[in-house]
C-alpha positions in Angstrom: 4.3 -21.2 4.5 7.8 -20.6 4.2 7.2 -16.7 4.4 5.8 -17.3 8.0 7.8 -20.1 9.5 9.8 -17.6 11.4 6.8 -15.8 12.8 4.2 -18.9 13.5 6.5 -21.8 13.3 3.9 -24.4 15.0 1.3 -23.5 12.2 3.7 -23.1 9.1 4.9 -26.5 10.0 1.9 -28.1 10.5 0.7 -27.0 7.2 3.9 -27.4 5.5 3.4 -31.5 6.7 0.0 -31.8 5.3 0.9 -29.8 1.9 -1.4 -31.7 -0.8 1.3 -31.3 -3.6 4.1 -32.4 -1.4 2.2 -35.6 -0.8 1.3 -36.3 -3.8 5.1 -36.1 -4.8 6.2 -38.9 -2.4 3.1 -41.0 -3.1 4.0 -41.4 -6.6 7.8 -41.9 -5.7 7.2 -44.4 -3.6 4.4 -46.4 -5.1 5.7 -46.2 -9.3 9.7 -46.0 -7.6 9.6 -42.9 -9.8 12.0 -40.1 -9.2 9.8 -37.3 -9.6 12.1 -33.5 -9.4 11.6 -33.0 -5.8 14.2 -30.9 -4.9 11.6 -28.1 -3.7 10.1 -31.2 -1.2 11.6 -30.8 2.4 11.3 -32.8 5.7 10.6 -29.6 7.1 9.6 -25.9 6.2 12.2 -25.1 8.1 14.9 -27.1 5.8 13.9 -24.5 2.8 16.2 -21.6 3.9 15.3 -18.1 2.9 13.5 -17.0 -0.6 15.3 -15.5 -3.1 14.1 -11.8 -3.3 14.1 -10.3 -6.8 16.5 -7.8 -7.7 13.9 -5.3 -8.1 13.0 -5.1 -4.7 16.6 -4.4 -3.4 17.2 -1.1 -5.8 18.9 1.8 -4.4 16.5 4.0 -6.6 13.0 2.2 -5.3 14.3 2.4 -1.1 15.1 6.6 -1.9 11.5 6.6 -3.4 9.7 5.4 -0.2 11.8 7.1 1.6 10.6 10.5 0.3 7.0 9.1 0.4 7.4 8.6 3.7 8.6 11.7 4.7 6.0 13.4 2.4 3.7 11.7 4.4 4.8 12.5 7.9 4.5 16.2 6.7 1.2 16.2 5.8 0.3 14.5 8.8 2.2 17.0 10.5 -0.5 19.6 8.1 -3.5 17.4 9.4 -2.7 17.7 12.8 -2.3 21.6 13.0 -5.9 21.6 11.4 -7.4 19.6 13.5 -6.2 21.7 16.5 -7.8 24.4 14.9 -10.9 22.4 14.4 -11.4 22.1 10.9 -12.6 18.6 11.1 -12.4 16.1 13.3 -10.9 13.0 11.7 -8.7 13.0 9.0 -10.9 11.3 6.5 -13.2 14.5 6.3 -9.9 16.3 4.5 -8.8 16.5 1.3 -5.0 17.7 0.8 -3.2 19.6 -2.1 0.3 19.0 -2.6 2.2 21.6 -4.7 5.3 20.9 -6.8 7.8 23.1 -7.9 8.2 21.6 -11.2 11.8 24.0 -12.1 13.3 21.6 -9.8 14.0 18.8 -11.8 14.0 16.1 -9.0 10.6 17.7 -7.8 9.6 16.8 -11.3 10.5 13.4 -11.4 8.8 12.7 -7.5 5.6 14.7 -9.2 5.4 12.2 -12.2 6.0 9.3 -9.8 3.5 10.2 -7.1 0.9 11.0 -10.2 1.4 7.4 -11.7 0.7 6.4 -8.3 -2.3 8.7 -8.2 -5.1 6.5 -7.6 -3.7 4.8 -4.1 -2.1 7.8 -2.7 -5.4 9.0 -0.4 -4.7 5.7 1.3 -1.5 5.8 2.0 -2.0 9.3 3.5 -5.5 8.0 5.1 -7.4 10.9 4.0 -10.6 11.2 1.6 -8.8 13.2 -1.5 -5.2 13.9 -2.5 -5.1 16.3 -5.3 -1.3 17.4 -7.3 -0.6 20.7 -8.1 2.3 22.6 -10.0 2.7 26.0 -8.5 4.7 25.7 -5.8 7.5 28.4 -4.9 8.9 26.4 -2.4 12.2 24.3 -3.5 10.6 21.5 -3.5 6.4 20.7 -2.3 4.1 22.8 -0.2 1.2 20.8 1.7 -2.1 22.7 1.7 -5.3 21.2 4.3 -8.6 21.7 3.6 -11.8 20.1 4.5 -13.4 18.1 2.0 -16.6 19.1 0.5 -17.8 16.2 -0.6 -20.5 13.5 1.2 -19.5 10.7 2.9 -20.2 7.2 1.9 -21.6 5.0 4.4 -19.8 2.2 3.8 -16.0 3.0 3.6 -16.5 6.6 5.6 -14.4 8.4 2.9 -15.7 11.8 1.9 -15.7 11.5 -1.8 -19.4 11.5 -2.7 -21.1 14.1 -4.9 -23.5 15.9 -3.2 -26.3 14.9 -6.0 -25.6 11.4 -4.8 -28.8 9.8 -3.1 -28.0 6.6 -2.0 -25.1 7.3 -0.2 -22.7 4.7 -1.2 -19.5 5.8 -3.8 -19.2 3.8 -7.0 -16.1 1.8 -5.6 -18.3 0.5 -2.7 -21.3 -0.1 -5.0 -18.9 -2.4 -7.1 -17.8 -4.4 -4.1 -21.2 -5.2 -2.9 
């Protein structure tokens, strides 16, 4: 609740008020005269002040990471656009997109082994069907290649990422979920 106070103050405080724990708390102070650690027990959400964030969050080196996420992604959907114009799908989910690396650049190589530990969300974050990572760039740093993916799609998600000997039409993430 503290984390929304500022945005739905009515509701956080309403909720805050009727906090199980923090009644619980000033029952047993006031029935047993007990003095229970309350310090985290407020009259108000409101009274809390901020969270502390964790140092980890604030690093120079994580902000420069999405930063050239970021602008990796606005170039590929600066890619997807152009080949869409030239109507080689319709939405963006029927693509799949190779990103090539020049790996004699050493801070190319560093962004490469990042993006690749991060391999398995990256589609998402792009909001196409299939990112794949190459290392044969001759550009200084990453070329963005569009192509349309030649997989199926699954019915439930929409992402195109189904073999085509697939017959019930649902990938194996979906088929976990349901």
């Amino acid at each position: 609740t503290k984390l929304l106070a500022p945005i739905c103050c009515f509701t956080a405080e309403d909720v805050y008020q009727h906090n199980p724990t923090k009644n619980l708390i000033q029952q047993l102070n006031s029935k047993n005269n007990n003095n229970i650690d309350n310090n985290d027990i407020q009259d108000s959400v409101f009274l809390h002040g901020w969270l502390n964030i964790d140092s980890d969050w604030t690093s120079s080196s994580l902000t420069d990471k999405w930063d050239k996420l970021r602008a990796l992604r606005s170039t590929v959907h600066k890619s997807l656009e152009n080949a869409r114009n030239q109507k080689l799908f319709k939405n963006n989910l029927e693509s799949k997109v190779l990103i090539n690396f020049n790996l004699n650049n050493p801070e190319s190589q560093q962004y490469h082994q990042w993006l690749i530990k991060h391999f398995d969300e990256l589609h998402l974050f792009f909001g196409v069907s299939e990112i794949l990572i190459n290392d044969n760039s001759t550009s200084d740093e990453y070329e963005i290649e569009v192509y349309r993916s030649d997989k199926g799609k699954c019915d439930r998600c929409w992402l195109y990422i189904l073999e085509e000997s697939s017959d019930d039409h649902i990938c194996p993430r979906c088929k976990s979920i349901v």
